[in-house]
C-alpha positions as CSV (number, residue, x, y, z in Angstrom):
1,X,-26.9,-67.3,83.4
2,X,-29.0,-63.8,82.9
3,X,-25.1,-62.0,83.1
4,X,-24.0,-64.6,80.7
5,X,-26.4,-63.6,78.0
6,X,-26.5,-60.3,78.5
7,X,-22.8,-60.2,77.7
8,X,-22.8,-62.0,74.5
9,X,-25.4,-59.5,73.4
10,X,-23.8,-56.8,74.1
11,X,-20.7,-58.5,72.0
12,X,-23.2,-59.0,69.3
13,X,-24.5,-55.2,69.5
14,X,-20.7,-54.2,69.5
15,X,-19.8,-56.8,66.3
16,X,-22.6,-55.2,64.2
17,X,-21.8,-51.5,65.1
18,X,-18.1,-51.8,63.6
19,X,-19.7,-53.9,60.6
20,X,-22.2,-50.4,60.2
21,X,-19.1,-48.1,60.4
22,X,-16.9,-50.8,58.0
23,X,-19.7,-50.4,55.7
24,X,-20.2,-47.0,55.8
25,X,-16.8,-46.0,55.8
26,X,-16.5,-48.6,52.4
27,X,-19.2,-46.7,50.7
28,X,-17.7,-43.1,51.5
29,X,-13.8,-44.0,50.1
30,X,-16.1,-45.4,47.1
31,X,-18.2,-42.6,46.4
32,X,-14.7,-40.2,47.2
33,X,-13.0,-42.7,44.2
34,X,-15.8,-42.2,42.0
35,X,-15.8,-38.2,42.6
36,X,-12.3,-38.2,42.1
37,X,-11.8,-40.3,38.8
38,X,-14.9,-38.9,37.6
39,X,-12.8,-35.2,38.3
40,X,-10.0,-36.1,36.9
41,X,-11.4,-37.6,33.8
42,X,-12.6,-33.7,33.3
43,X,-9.8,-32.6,33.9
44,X,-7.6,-34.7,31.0
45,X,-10.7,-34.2,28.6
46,X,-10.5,-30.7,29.0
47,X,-6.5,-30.8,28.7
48,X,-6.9,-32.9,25.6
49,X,-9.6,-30.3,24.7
50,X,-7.2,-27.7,25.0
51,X,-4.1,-29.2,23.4
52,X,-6.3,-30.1,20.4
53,X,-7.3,-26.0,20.3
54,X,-4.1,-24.9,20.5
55,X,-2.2,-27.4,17.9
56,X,-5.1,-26.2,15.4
57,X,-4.6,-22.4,16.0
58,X,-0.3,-22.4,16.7
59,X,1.1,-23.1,13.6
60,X,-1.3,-20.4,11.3
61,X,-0.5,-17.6,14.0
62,X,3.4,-18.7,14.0
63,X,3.4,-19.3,10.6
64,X,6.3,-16.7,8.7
65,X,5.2,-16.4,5.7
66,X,2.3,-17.8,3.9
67,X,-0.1,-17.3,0.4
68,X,-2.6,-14.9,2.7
69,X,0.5,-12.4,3.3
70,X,2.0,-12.3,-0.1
71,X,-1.4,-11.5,-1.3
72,X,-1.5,-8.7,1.0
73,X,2.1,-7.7,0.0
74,X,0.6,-8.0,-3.4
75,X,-1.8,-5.4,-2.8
76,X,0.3,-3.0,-1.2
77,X,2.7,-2.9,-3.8
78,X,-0.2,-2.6,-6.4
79,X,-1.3,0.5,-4.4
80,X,1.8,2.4,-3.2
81,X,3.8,1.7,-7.4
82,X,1.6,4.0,-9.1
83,X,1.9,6.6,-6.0
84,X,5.9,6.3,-6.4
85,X,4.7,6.6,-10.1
86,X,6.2,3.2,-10.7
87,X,5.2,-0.1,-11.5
88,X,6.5,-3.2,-9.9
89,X,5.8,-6.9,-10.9
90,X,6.6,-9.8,-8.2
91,X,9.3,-12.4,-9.4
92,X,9.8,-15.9,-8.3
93,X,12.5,-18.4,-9.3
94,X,10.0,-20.0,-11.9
95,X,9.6,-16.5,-13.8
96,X,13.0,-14.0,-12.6
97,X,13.3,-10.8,-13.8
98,X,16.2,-9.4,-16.0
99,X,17.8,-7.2,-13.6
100,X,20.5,-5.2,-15.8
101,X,21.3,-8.7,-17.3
102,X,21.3,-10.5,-13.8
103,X,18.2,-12.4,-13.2
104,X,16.4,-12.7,-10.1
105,X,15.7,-14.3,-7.5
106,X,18.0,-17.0,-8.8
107,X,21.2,-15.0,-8.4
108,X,20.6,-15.4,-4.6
109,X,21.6,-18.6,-4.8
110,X,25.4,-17.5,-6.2
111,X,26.7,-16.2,-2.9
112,X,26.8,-12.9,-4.3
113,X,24.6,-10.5,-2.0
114,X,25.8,-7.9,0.0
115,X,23.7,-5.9,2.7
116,X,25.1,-2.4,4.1
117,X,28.8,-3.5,3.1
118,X,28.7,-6.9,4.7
119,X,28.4,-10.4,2.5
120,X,25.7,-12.3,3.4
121,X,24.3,-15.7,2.8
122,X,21.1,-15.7,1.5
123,X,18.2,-17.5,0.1
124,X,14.3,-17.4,-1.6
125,X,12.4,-18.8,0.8
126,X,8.8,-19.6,0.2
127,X,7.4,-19.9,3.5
128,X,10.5,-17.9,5.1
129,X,11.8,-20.8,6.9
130,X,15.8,-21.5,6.3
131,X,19.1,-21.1,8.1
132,X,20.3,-18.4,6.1
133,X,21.0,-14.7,7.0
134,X,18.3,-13.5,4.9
135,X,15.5,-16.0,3.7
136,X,13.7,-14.1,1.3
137,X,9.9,-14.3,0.7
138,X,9.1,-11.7,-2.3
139,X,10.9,-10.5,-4.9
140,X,9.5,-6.8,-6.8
141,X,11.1,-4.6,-9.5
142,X,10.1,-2.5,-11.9
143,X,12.6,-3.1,-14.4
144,X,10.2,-4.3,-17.1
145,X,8.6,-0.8,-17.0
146,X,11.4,1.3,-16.2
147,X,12.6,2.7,-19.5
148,X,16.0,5.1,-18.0
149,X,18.5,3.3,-15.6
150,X,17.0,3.7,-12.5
151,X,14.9,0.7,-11.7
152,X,14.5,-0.8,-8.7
153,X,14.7,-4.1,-7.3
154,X,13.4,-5.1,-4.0
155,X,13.8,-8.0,-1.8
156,X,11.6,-8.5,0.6
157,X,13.2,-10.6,3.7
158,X,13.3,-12.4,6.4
159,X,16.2,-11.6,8.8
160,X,16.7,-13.1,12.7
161,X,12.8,-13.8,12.6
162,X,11.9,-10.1,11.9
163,X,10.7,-8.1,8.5
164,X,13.3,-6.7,6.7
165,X,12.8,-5.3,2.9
166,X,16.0,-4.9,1.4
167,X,16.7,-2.6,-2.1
168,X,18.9,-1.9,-4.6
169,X,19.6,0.6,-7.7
170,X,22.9,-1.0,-9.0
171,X,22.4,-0.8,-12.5
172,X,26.1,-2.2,-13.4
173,X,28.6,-4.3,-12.2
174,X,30.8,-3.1,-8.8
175,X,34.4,-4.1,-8.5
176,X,33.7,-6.9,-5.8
177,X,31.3,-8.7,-8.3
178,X,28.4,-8.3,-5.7
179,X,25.4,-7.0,-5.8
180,X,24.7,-4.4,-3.2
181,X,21.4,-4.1,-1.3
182,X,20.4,-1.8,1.9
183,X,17.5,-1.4,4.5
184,X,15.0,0.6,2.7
185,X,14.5,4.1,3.7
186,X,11.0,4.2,2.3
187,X,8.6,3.9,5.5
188,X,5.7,3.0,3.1
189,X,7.2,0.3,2.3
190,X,9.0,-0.7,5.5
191,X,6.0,-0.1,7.5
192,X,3.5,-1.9,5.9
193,X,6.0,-5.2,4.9
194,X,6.5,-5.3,8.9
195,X,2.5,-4.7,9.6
196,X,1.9,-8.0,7.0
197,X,4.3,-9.9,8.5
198,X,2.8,-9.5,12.0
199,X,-0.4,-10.6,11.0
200,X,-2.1,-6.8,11.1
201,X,-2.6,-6.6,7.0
202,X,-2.1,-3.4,5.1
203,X,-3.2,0.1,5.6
204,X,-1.9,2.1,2.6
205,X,-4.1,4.6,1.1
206,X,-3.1,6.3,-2.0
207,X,-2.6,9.8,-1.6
208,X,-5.1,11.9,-3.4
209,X,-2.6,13.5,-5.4
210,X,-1.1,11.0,-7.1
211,X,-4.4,8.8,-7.3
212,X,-5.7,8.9,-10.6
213,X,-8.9,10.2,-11.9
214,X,-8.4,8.8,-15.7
215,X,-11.8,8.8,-17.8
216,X,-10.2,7.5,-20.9
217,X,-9.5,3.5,-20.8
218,X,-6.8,2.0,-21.5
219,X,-7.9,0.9,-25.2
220,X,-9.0,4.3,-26.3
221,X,-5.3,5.6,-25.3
222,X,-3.5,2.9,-27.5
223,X,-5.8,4.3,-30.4
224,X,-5.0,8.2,-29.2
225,X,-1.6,7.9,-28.9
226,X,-1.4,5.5,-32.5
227,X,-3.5,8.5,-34.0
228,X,-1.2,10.8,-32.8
229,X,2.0,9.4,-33.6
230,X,1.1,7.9,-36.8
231,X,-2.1,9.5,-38.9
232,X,-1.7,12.9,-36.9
233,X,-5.3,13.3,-36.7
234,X,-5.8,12.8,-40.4
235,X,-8.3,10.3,-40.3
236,X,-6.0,7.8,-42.1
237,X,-7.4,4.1,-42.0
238,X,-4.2,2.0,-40.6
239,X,-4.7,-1.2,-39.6
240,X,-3.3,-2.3,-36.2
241,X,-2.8,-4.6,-33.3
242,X,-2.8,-4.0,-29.7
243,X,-3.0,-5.6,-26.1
244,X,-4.5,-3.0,-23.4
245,X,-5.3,-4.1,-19.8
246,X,-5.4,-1.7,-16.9
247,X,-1.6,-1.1,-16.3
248,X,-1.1,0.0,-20.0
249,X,-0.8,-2.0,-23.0
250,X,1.6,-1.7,-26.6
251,X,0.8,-1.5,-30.0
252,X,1.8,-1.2,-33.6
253,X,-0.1,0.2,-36.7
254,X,0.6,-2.9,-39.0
255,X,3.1,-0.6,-41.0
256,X,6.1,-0.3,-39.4
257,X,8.4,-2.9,-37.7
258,X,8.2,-1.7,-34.1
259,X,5.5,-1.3,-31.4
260,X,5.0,0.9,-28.6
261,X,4.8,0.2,-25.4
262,X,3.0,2.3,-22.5
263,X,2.4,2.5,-18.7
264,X,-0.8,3.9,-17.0
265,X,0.8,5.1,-13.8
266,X,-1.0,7.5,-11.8
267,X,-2.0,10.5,-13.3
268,X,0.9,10.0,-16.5
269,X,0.8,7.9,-19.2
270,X,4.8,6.8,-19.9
271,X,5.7,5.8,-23.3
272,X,8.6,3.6,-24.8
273,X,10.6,4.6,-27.9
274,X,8.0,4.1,-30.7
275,X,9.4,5.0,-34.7
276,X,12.4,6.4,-33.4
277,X,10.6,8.7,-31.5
278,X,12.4,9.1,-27.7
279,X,10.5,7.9,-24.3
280,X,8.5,10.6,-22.7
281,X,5.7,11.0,-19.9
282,X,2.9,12.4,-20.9
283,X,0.0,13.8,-18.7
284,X,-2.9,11.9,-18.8
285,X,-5.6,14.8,-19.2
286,X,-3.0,15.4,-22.6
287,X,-3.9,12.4,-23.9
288,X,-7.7,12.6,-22.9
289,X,-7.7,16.5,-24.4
290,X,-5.8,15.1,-27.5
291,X,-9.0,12.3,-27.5
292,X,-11.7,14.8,-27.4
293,X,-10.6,17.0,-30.0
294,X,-9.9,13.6,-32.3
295,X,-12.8,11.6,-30.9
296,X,-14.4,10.5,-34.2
297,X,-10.8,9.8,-35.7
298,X,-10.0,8.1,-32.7
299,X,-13.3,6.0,-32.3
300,X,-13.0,4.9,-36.2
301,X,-8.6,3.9,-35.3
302,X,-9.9,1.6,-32.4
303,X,-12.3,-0.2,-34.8
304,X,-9.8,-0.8,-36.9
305,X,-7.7,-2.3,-34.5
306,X,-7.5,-6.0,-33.5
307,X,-6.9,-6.6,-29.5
308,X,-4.2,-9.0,-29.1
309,X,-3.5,-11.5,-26.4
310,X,-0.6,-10.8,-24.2
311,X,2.5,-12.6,-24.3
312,X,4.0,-13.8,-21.0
């Protein structure tokens, strides 16, 4: 009887022990479960985190071409024209410029481009995207202030996903009926076009040489050069109309049919054909000597004179 009882404790004991290590071992895979969603939920939010931060910063930093580097490209150009004493303008297919009677960029579109010898399909491309040989993103030429027949006309491209900035000087027709570009050979211009594109902006620094020092604005040179041209210091009271900004301007004296037209480019002021007199480059400090000797003439022409809006 004492055996008997004795046993079925001892079956009780051994029933509540594995219950204890049941339970335990329960609680343990639970709380392991827990840890582990509670880990891997980190884990995706942190992913997602991630995926979110890059899909926000990719497409600017893999972006071609875009409004931040054509400003950029703006200001280069603006900087390294006058030091090549030239003046460029940029030209897109809602304004082209009249390149020796062929205007661009829309002649791109005409299948009639030819790069180092070699026809090449080609295209304006606003963000540089396209499946052309050349998807061009910027279009410069100083045509419009180039009086002789050596203007230049640049394209500025995109080639097998690199920088490429293509020019040309053809000032007539070739025998193909192309129009004839090559790599330019100008490292200004090369290496600053590649430095935009690859997100590293523009150093160019005018060199002190050709940076101007000009004291006399641009309004008081339409007067000096109208006093010169016209009253020859005389003092003659000629009415006259003008448009000045900080380029250059034109002007006529209200007497004769034409105008003049100048350029402000570095240290010279250039001059368009003005009462049949030729074009010419003049230095600046002439024009500013010519002032200060006919300063009160000068000062009285400029009153006279009515500033006109410009005409785009």
């Amino acid at each position: 009887m004492g055996r008997h009882i004795m046993k079925k404790v001892l079956v009780l004991e051994g029933i509540l022990l594995s219950s204890l290590v049941l339970a335990a071992c329960t609680t343990s895979n639970n709380h392991t479960n827990s840890s582990s969603s509670t880990s891997i939920k980190k884990q995706l939010k942190s992913s997602k985190k991630a995926k979110s931060s890059v899909s926000k910063t990719t497409p600017s930093a893999n972006t071609l071409w875009n409004t931040k580097k054509n400003r950029q490209l703006a200001q280069f150009i603006a900087a390294w024209g006058p030091s090549m004493n030239q003046i460029y303008k940029e030209y897109t297919p809602d304004n082209n410029v009249n390149y020796y009677g062929v205007r661009y960029p829309n002649e791109l579109a005409k299948n009639t481009t030819v790069v180092d010898g070699t026809p090449v399909s080609i295209e304006y491309s606003k963000n540089g995207k396209g499946n052309k040989d050349y998807e061009v993103v910027a279009v410069y030429s100083d045509a419009e202030n180039q009086e002789t027949m050596n203007a230049h006309l640049y394209l500025f491209a995109i080639h097998n996903n690199q920088p490429v900035a293509l020019v040309t000087m053809q000032n007539q027709g070739a025998e193909d009926g192309k129009y004839h570009f090559s790599e330019t050979k100008n490292s200004d211009v090369s290496k600053n076009f590649s430095s935009i594109f690859n997100n590293q902006g523009t150093s160019f620094k005018k060199n002190s040489t050709t940076t101007s020092s000009n004291k006399l604005d641009p309004d008081h040179v339409a007067a000096t050069l109208l006093v010169e041209w016209h009253n020859n210091g005389d003092g003659s009271d000629v009415s006259a109309e003008y448009y000045a900004d900080s380029t250059g301007g034109e002007f006529g004296d209200g007497v004769l049919p034409s105008t003049s037209k100048y350029y402000i480019v570095g240290n010279m002021v250039k001059i368009t054909t003005y009462a049949g007199k030729p074009s010419q480059q003049i230095p600046f400090s002439e024009v500013e000597k010519y002032y200060e000797e006919h300063k009160e003439t000068v000062d009285h022409q400029l009153s006279l004179m009515t500033k006109t809006q410009k005409e785009d």
